[in-house]
C-alpha positions as CSV (number, residue, x, y, z in Angstrom):
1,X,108.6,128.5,186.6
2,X,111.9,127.0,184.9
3,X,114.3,129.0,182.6
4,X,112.8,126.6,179.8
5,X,109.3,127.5,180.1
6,X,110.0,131.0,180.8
7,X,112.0,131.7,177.4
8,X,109.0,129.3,175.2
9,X,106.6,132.3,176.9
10,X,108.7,135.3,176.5
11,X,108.0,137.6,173.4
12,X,110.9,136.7,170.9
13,X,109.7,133.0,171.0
14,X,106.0,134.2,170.4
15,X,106.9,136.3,167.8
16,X,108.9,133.6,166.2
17,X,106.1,131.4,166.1
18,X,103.5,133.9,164.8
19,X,106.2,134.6,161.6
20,X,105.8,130.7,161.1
21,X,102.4,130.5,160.6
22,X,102.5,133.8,158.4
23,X,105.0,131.7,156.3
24,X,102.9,128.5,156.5
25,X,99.5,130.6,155.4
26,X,101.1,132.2,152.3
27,X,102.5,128.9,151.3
28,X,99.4,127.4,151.3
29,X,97.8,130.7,149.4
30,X,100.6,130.3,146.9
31,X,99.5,126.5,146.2
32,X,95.8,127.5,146.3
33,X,96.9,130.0,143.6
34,X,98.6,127.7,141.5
35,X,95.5,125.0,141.5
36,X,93.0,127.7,140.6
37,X,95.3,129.1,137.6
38,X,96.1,125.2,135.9
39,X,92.5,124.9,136.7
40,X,91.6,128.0,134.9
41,X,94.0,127.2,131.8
42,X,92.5,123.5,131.9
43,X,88.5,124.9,131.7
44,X,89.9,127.6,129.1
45,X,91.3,124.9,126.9
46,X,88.5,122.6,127.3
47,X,85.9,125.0,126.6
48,X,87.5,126.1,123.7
49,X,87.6,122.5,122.2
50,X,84.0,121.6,123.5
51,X,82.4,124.5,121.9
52,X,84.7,124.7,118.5
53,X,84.0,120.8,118.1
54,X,81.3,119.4,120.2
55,X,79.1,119.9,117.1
56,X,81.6,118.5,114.8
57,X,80.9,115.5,116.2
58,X,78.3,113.4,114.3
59,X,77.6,109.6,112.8
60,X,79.5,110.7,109.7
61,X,82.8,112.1,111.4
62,X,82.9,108.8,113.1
63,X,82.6,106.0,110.3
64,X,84.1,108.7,107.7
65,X,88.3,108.4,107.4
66,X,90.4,111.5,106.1
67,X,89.3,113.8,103.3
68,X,90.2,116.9,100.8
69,X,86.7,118.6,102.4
70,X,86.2,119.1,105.7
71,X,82.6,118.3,105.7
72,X,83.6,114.8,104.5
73,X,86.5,114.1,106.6
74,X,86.0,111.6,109.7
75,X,88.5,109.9,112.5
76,X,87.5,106.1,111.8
77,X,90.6,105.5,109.4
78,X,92.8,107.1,112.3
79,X,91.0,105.0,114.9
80,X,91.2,102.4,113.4
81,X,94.9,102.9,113.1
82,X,95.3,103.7,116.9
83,X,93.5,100.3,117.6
84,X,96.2,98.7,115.9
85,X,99.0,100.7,117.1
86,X,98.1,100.3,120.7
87,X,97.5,96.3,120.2
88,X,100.8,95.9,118.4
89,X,102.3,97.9,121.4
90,X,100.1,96.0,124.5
91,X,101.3,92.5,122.6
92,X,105.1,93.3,122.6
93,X,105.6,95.3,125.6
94,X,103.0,93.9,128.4
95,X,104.5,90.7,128.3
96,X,108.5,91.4,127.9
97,X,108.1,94.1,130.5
98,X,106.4,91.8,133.4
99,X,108.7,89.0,132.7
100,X,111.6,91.5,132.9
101,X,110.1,92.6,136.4
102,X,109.8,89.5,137.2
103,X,113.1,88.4,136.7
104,X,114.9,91.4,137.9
105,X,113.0,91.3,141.4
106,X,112.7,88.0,141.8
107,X,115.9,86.4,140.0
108,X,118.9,88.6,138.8
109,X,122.0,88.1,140.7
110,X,123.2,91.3,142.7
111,X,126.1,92.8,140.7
112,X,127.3,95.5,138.7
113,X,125.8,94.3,135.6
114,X,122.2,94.2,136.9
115,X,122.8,97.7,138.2
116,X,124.1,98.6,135.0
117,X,120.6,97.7,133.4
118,X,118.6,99.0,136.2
119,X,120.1,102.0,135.6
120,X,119.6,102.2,131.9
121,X,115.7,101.4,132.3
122,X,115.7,104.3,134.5
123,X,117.3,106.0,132.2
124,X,115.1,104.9,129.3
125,X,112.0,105.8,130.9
126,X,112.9,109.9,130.8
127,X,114.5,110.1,127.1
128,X,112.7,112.0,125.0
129,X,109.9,110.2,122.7
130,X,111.9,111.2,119.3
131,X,114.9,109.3,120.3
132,X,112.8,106.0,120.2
133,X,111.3,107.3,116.9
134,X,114.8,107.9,115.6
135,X,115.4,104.4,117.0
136,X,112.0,102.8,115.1
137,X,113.6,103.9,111.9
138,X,117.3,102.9,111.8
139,X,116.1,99.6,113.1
140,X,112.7,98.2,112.0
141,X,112.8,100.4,108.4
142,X,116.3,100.9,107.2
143,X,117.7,97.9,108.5
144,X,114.7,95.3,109.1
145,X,113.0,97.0,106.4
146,X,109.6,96.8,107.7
147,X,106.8,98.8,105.9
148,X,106.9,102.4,106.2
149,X,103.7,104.1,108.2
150,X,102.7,101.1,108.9
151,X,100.8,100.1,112.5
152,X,103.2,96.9,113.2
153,X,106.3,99.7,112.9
154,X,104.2,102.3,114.7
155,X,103.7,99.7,117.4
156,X,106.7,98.2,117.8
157,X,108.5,101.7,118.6
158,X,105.7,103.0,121.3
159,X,106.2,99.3,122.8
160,X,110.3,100.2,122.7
161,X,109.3,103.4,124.3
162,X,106.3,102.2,127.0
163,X,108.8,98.9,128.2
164,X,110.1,101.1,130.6
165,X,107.3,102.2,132.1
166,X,105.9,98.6,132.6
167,X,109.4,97.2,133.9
168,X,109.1,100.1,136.8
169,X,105.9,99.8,137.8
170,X,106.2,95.8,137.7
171,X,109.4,96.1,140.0
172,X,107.6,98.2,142.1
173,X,104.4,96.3,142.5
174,X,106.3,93.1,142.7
175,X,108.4,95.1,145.9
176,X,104.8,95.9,147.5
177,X,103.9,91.9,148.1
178,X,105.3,90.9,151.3
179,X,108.1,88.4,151.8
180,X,106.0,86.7,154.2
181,X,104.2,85.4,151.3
182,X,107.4,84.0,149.1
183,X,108.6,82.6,152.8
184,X,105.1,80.7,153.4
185,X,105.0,79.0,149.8
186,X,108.6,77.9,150.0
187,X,107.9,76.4,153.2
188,X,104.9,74.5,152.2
189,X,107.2,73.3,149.0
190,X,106.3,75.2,146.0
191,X,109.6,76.1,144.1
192,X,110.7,79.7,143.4
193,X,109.4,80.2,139.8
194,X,106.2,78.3,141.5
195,X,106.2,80.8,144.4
196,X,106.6,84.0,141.4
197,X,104.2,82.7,139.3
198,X,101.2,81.4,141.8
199,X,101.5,84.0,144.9
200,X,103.9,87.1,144.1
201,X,102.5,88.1,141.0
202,X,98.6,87.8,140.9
203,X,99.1,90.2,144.3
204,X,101.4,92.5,142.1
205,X,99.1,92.0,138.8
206,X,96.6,95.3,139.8
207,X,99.7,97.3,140.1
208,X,101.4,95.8,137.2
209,X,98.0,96.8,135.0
210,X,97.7,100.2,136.4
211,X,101.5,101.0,135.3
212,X,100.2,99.4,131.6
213,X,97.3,101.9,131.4
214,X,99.1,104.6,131.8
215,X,101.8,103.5,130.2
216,X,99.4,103.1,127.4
217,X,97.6,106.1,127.9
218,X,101.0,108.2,127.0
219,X,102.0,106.1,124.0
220,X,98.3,106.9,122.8
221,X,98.8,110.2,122.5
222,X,102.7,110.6,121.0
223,X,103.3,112.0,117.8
224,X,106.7,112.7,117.5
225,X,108.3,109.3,117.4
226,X,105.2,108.3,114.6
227,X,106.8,111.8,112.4
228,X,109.6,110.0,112.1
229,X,108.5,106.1,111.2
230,X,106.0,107.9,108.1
231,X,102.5,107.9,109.9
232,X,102.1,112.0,108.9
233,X,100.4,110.6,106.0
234,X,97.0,111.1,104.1
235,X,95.1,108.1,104.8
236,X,92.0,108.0,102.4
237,X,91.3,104.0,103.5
238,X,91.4,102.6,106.8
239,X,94.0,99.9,107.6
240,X,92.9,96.3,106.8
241,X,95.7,94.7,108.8
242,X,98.8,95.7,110.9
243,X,100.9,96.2,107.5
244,X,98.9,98.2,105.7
245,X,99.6,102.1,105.8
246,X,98.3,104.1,108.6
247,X,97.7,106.9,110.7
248,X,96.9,107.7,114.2
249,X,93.9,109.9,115.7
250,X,97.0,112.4,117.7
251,X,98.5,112.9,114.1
252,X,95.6,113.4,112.5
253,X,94.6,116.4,114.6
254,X,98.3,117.4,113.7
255,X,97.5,117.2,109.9
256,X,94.2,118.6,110.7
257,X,95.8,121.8,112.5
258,X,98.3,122.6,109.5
259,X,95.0,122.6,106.9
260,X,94.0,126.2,105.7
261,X,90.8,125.5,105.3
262,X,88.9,127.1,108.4
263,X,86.5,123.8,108.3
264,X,89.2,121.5,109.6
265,X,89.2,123.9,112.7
266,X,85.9,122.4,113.7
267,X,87.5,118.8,112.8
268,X,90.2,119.0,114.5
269,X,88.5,120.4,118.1
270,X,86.1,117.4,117.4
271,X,89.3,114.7,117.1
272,X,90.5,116.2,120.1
273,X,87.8,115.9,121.9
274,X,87.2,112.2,120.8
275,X,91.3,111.5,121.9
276,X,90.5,113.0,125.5
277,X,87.9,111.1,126.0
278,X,90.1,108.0,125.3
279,X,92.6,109.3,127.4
280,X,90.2,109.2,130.4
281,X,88.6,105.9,130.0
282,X,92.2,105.1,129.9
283,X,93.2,106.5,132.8
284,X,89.6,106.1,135.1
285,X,90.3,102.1,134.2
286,X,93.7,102.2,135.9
287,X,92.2,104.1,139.2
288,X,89.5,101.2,139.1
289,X,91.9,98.6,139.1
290,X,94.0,100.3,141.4
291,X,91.4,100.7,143.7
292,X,89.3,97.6,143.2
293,X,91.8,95.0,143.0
294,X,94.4,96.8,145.3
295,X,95.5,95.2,148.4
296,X,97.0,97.1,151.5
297,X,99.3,95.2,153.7
């Protein structure tokens, strides 16, 4: 028997190994522990909201908008101004973002300024949501003087804040299609905005839509850039257009949850449960496109 073999056998290196898998079984203990205790919070908080809301939620809380009585108080005027949000924001930023993608990956000469703006959409994709509210109103209100708590404002500051997003994801999908494929249609003739345009990007489109969704999905939900552009407002009416004054369904369980009346509890448990069930339609539709639509190289 070699000297190797001999001190891989002996009792220090046995030892040694046995410590490892101690080490390897309690880490995987401690992550078992940490999914069953966010699992625990997640089925606490939903159960709370299912059974303080779930019978809050009737015809009349759906077609109703916001009221001075609980009983009479309904999300469609909110909806209705989160549909109109959310198109205003899918309108400006899905198209500016994939052509920005598109010309970063594809186009944009290597140099320090395109690093420069890499950087910054890097950047822009982790400040904090207020900033681009801040933004939204020393732009499109004070100096553009667009109307206050109004969905086109509303959606033109989530689109400023979900760009980002979209340009990232975009880059990335665009990166996943192989350069086989921009080689083979530039051989056969096809120029390079024919080659983007008609091979790169309807392989890259699934990823591109999953990073919209969620993109999306987190503008759908933000409050805190909306504080600040006027949408914490009573909103007896629902919106008739894009410029009329509105609110979204996220702020109105924030007005909800400031109300002293104990019968907006039950209203605003039932808004939240209507929000998270947009969330996962939301989110489910971006692991269907991912997944139908998806191709592995």
């Amino acid at each position: 028997m070699s000297k190797s073999a001999s001190l891989w056998q002996s009792d220090e290196m046995s030892a040694r190994i046995r410590k490892r898998y101690a080490a390897e079984k309690r880490f995987k203990a401690m992550g078992m522990g940490a999914i069953l205790v966010s699992l625990a919070f997640l089925i606490f908080l939903l159960g709370t909201m299912i059974y303080e809301g779930i019978g809050g939620i009737d015809l009349d809380f759906l077609v109703n908008s916001d009221a001075t009585e609980p009983d009479k108080a309904g999300i469609w005027g909110s909806l209705k101004g989160s549909l109109f949000t959310m198109l205003v924001t899918l309108i400006l930023s899905f198209p500016l973002g994939v052509l920005s993608a598109i010309y970063l990956e594809e186009f944009a000469p290597r140099n320090r300024w395109t690093t420069i703006i890499e950087v910054s959409i890097n950047n822009l994709a982790a400040v904090p949501s207020i900033i681009f509210g801040l933004l939204g109103l020393a732009v499109f209100i004070q100096v553009m003087h667009l109307p206050r708590s109004s969905a086109l404002v509303g959606g033109m500051t989530l689109a400023l804040m979900t760009l980002p997003v979209i340009v990232i994801a975009g880059r990335n999908a665009i990166q996943a299609v192989p350069p086989s494929i921009r080689d083979a249609a530039l051989a056969v003739g096809a120029s390079p905005v024919q080659t983007v345009f008609h091979h790169v990007l309807p392989l890259a489109l699934p990823g591109i839509l999953t990073g919209t969704i969620i993109g999306m999905s987190r503008a759908l939900g933000e409050t805190a850039p909306l504080l600040l552009i006027g949408m914490r407002a009573f909103i007896a009416t629902p919106p008739g257009g894009v410029t009329d004054s509105a609110t979204v369904l996220p702020m109105q369980v924030f007005l909800w949850s400031g109300e002293i009346d104990p019968g907006f509890v039950q209203n605003t448990s039932a808004a939240i449960i209507i929000l998270l069930i947009f969330l996962v339609l939301m989110n489910g539709l971006a692991i269907y496109l991912r997944n139908r639509f998806e191709t592995r190289w």
